[in-house]
N, C-alpha and C positions, 0 to 999 in steps of 0.2 A: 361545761361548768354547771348547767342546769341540771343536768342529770348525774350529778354526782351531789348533787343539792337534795334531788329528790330521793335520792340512794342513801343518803345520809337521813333527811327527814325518816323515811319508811323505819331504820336499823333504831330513832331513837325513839321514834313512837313504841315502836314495838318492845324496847327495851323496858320505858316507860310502862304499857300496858301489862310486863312481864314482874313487875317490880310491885305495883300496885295492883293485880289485877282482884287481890281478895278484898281492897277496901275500896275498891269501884262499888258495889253497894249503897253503900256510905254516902256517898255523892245523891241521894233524892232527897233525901235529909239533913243534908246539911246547908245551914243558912247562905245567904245570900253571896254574905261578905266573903266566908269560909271560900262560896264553891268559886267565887271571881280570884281570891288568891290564890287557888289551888291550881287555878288554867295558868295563873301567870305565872306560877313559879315554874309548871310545866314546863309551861309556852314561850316564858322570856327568853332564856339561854337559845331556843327555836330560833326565833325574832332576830337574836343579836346574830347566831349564825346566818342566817339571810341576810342581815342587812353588810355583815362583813364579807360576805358571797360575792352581793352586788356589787358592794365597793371593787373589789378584785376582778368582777365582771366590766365594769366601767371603765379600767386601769388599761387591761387587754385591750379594750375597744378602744380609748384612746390612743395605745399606744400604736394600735393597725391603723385609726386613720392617722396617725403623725406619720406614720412609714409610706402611706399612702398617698397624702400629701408631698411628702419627699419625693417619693416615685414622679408624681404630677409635675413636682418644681424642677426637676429633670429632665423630665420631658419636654417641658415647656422652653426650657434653656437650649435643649437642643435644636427645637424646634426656632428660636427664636437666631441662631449661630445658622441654624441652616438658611432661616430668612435672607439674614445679612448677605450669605455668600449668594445667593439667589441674587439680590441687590445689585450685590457688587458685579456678577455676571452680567445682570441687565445693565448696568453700567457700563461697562468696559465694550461691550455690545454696542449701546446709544452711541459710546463715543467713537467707537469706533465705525460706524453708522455716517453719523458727523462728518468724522474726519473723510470718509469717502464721498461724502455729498460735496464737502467742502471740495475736496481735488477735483470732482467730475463739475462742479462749478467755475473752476478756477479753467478746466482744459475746455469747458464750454464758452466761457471767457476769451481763452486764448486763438480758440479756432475762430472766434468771430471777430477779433483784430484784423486789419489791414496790416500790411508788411511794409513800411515805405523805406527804401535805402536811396543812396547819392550815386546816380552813374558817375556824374562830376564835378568838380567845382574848382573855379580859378579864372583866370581871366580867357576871354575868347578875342578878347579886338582892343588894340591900341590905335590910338590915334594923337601923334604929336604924346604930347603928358596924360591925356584923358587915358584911359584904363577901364574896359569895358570888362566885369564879373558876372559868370551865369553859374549858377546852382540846378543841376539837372538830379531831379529826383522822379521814382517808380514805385505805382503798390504792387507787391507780387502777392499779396493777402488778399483777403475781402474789403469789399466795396467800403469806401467810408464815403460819410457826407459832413458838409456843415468845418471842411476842411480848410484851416488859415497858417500861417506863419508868422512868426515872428523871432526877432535875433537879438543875442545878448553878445557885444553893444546894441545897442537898434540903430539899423539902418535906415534912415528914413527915405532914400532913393530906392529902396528895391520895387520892383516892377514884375508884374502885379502884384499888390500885395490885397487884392480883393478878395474874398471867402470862393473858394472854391466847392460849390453846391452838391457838386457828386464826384467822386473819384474811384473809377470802377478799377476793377482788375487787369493788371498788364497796362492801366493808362499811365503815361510818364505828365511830369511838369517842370516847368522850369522859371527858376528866381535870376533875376536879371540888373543889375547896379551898376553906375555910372559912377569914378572918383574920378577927383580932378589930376591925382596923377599916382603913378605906382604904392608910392608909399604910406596913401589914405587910405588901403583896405586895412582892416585891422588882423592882426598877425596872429590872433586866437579869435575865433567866434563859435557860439554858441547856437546852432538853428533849432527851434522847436515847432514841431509841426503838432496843430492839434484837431482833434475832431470827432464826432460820432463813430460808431463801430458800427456792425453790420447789424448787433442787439440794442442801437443807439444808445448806447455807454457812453461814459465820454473816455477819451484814450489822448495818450500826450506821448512823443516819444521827443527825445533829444539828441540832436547830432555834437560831438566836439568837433571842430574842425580848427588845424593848425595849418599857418599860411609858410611854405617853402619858400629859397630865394627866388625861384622860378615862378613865384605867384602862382601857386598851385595850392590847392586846398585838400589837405590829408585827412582822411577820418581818424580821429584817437578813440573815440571813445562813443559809443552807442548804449543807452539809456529808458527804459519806460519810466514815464515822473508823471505821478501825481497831480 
């Protein structure tokens, strides 16, 4: 655009100098006023072509940085959808992170449980109406301590019902009650044994036991609570 500016200037000047060039003379002599009108009228149309040049110059430039800009606002969006998915990757990652910490905590948990199950339970010794019940339980897990029991109803003759301070592996024990005759054990009982884990957690597990006409006590239902 500049150089079709000065291509154009050069063609009018020269036009100009070709048009007047006999009364270029004239111009040492002639007043003040004369020779400043004679540039402008030159020179104006000059002036007004440059100034409508630039404008056209400016327009262009404009119009390359607005496409420019656009190109940028593009980029940026792209850039910013690429973020997100980045994001979300790292996300689904973390969580998925998580979720494996979580299970490997959950099986580190689990492996440090004791296992305690019921070899028996029901009566062992009559005598006359008396009715002698023993509860013979086993950890086949890891060691727990700080191990008690208790029974829903509660029994309040069961024998020992002392805190059992360490209960290692493979050690069996045994719960022991006295009713005054058959029909005073109750026909559903609930045992809950509770105590530290080997991570001193604390761990609860619960037995269902249903009492046969044989006064034998059946396992229903096996339980970790809370």
């Amino acid at each position: 655009m500049a150089i079709f500016g000065v291509i154009v200037t050069i063609i009018y000047v020269a036009t100009i100098l070709f048009l007047r060039w006999s009364s270029l003379p004239l111009l040492e002599t002639m007043p003040l006023n004369e020779f400043g009108d004679f540039f402008a009228g030159v020179f104006g149309p000059l002036m007004l072509f440059w100034l409508i040049l630039g404008y056209i110059q400016q327009q262009n430039e404009l119009r390359q940085n607005t496409k420019a800009l656009e190109l940028q606002a593009d980029e940026l969006k792209r850039s910013v959808e690429q973020h997100k998915e980045l994001v979300k990757a790292t996300r689904e990652q973390v969580d998925a992170d998580l979720k494996a910490l979580e299970i490997e905590e959950i099986r580190a948990r689990r492996e440090a449980h004791p296992n305690f199950s019921i070899t028996s339970a029901g009566w062992r010794s009559k005598s006359g109406p008396k009715v002698s019940f023993e509860i013979g339980l086993i950890n086949s897990g890891k060691p727990a301590s700080s191990v008690s029991f208790s029974t829903v109803p509660e029994i309040d003759q069961i024998n020992p019902k002392s805190i059992v301070h360490y209960f290692n592996e493979g050690q069996t024990h045994t719960l022991k009650w006295d009713t005054e005759k058959s029909g005073d054990a109750p026909s559903q009982l609930k045992l809950i044994v509770s105590c530290k884990d080997a991570n001193t957690n604390s761990y609860n597990k619960m037995f269902d036991l249903v009492l046969d006409e044989n006064d034998k006590y059946h396992v229903e239902n096996v339980a970790e609570v809370s």
